[in-house]
N, C-alpha and C positions, 0 to 999 in steps of 0.2 A: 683243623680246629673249627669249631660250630659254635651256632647259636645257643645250642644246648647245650657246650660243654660245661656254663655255666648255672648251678642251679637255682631257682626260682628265689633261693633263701640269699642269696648272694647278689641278684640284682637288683639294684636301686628301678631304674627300669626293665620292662620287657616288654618284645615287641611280638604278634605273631601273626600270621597271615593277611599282613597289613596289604590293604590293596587299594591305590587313589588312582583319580583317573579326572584331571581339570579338563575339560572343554571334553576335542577328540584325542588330546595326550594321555598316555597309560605314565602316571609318573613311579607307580612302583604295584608290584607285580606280584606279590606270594614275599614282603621282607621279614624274617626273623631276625631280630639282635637281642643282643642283653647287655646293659650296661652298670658292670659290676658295683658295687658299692666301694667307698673309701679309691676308685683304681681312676687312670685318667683315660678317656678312650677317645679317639679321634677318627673321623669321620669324614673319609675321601673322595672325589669323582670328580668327573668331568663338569666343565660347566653346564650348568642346565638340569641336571642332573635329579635333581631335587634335597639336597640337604637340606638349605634352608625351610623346604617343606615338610620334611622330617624334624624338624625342631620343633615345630609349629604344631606337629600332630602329638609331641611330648607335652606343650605347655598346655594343650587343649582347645587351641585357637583353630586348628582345624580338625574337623569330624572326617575320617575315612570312608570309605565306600565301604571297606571289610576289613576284619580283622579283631586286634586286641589289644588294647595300650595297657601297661598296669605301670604306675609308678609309686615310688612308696607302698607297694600292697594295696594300693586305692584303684578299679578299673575306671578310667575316664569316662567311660561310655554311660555310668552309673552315678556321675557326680554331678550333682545340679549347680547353677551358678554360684550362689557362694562355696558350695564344694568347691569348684574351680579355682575361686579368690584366692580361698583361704589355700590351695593346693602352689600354685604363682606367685605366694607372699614366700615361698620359701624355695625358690629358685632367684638366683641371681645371673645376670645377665649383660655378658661385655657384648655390646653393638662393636661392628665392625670401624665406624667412624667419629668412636668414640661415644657420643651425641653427649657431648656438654651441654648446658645450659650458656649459652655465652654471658646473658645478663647478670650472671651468678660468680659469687668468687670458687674458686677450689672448695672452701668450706664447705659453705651453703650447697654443690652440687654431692655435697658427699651425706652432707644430713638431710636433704631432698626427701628419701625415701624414709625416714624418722619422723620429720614433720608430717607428711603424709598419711602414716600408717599407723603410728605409734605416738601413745600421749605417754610425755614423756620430761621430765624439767630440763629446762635450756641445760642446769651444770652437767646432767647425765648426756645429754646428748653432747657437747662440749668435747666431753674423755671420751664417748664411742668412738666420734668422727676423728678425733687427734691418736687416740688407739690406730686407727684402720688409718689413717697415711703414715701414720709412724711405720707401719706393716708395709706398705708399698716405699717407702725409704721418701717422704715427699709433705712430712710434717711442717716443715722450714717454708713452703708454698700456699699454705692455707690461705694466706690473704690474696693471693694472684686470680687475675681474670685469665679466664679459656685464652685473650689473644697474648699473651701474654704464655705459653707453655708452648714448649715443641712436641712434636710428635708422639713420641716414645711417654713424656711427662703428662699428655692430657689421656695417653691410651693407661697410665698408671692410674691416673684420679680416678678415670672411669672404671677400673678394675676396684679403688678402694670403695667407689658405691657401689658396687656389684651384692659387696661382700657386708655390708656396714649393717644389716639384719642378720647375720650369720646363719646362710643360706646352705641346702642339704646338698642342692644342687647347683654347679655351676655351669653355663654353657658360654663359651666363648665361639663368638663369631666375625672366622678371619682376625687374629688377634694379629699376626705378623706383617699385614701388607703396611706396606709405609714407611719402613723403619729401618735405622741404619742399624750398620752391625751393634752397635755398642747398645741401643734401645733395645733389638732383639734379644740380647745375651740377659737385656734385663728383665724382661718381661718370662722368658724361659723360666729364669731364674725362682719367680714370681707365681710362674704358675706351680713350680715341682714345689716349694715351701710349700705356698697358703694351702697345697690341698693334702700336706702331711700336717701341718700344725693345726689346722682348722678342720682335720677331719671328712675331709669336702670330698664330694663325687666329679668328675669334673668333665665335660665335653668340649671338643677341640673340634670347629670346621674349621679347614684351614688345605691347602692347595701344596705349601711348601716341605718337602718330606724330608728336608737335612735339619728342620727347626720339631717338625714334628715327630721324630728320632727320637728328640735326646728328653721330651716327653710323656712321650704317650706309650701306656703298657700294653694295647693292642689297638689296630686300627680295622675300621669296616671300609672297604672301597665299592661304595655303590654305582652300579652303569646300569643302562638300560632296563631301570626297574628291579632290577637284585641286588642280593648281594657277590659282587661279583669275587670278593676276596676278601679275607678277615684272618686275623694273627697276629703276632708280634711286629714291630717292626721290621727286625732284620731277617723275617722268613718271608715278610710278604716284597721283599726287595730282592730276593731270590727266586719270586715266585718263575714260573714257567707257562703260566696260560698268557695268552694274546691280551687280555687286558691288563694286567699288572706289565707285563711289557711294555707295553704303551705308554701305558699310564706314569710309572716311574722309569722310566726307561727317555719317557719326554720325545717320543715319535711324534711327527706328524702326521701320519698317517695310518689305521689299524683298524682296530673297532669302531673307532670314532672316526669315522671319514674327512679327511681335507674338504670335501665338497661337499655342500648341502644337497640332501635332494630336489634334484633339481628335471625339467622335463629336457627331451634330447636335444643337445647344443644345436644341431642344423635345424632341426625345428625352429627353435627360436631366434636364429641367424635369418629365418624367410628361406632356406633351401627345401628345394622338391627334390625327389629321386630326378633324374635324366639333367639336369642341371649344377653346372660346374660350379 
């Protein structure tokens, strides 16, 4: 399965011949995806790897060296700054560590993006915000401070303002780290609903592949600038190349070297040839 197998009319995004290159590092190398519409797609590799750079090249926050971004049928390359705005009013986005407002209660961190962006009378924004935690199960909270919620209940809040403009697209980043079983099952839970009921497109980085299973309708595993493997879950956990081995297989040692490059150890010990 390919980037192509999906056609142009079916993807929310498309990616082609994307090629970055920060400092002397090649971060990606000739990447094609597509990320279908209405489906969830989750996006794997190694640390370092560059996801999180690839997120960044969807929302428009960073310009490519080559290539071709189109999201929504709109090409980035082509869209001037308020292009862009109005383009990231309608993506929603779970930070990895939540980033509440601490000064803020539950409420306020969920009509945050309402006051902000949309003029709007306090009673309709009122029902939007109690709407959307009612959605993430966490209406009973509204009056709580961020120190005041555990883990699982502040990575909720921040998924209900992700959502509280009722966004095309969603990108979750690292949704699972932190979280006990019983947060996890809920936030799962969370993301397979809101992007059937809400219609949502939705994007998964995330590292855990028994959480991102029971999710994601295909995954892309990027290494060393490609795509080094893309499919369904349960074929690319069968895969057979050295990278998907590795990689879900959870080796130490393979593609991705135990060792950094590094110059030759007697070298840097102070040894000369003819000395012991």
């Amino acid at each position: 399965m390919n980037a192509d197998s999906a056609s142009s009319t079916d993807a929310l995004v498309r990616i082609r011949g994307l090629r970055t290159r920060l400092g002397a590092k090649v971060i990606f190398d000739g990447v094609d995806l597509d990320i279908p519409r209405g489906r969830i797609t989750a996006i794997m590799g190694p640390s370092g790897t560059g996801k999180t750079t690839l997120l960044r090249h969807m929302t428009g926050q960073l310009v490519p060296d080559a290539g071709e971004i189109v999201v929504d049928g709109q090409n980035l390359a082509q869209l001037d700054r308020n292009g862009l705005f109005d383009l990231r009013e309608r993506i929603g986005y779970l930070f990895q560590n939540s980033a509440l407002l601490t000064d803020f209660s539950v409420f306020e961190n969920v009509a945050f993006p309402l006051r902000q962006h949309a003029r709007l009378p306090e009673e309709l924004i009122r029902n939007i915000v109690l709407l959307k935690l009612q959605a993430v199960g966490l209406r009973g909270a509204a009056d709580l401070m961020p120190a005041e919620l555990s883990g699982g209940m502040a990575r909720r809040v921040a998924l209900a303002r992700a959502i509280v403009r009722d966004p095309m697209l969603l990108i979750y980043d690292e949704p699972f780290v932190g979280l006990d079983p019983i947060a996890l099952n809920q936030v799962l839970k969370l993301i397979r609903v809101l992007n059937a009921t809400l219609g949502l497109t939705s994007i998964v980085v995330a590292h855990e592949l028994s959480a991102v299973s029971r999710v994601a309708d295909q995954i892309y595993l990027i290494a060393a600038g490609k795509i080094a493997a893309h499919g369904q879950p349960q074929e690319l956990v069968r895969g057979e190349t050295d990278w998907t081995r590795q990689f879900f297989g959870g080796e130490a040692d393979g593609p991705v070297p135990f060792h950094y490059p590094a110059r030759d150890y007697a070298a840097d010990l102070g040894f000369t040839k003819g000395r012991a």
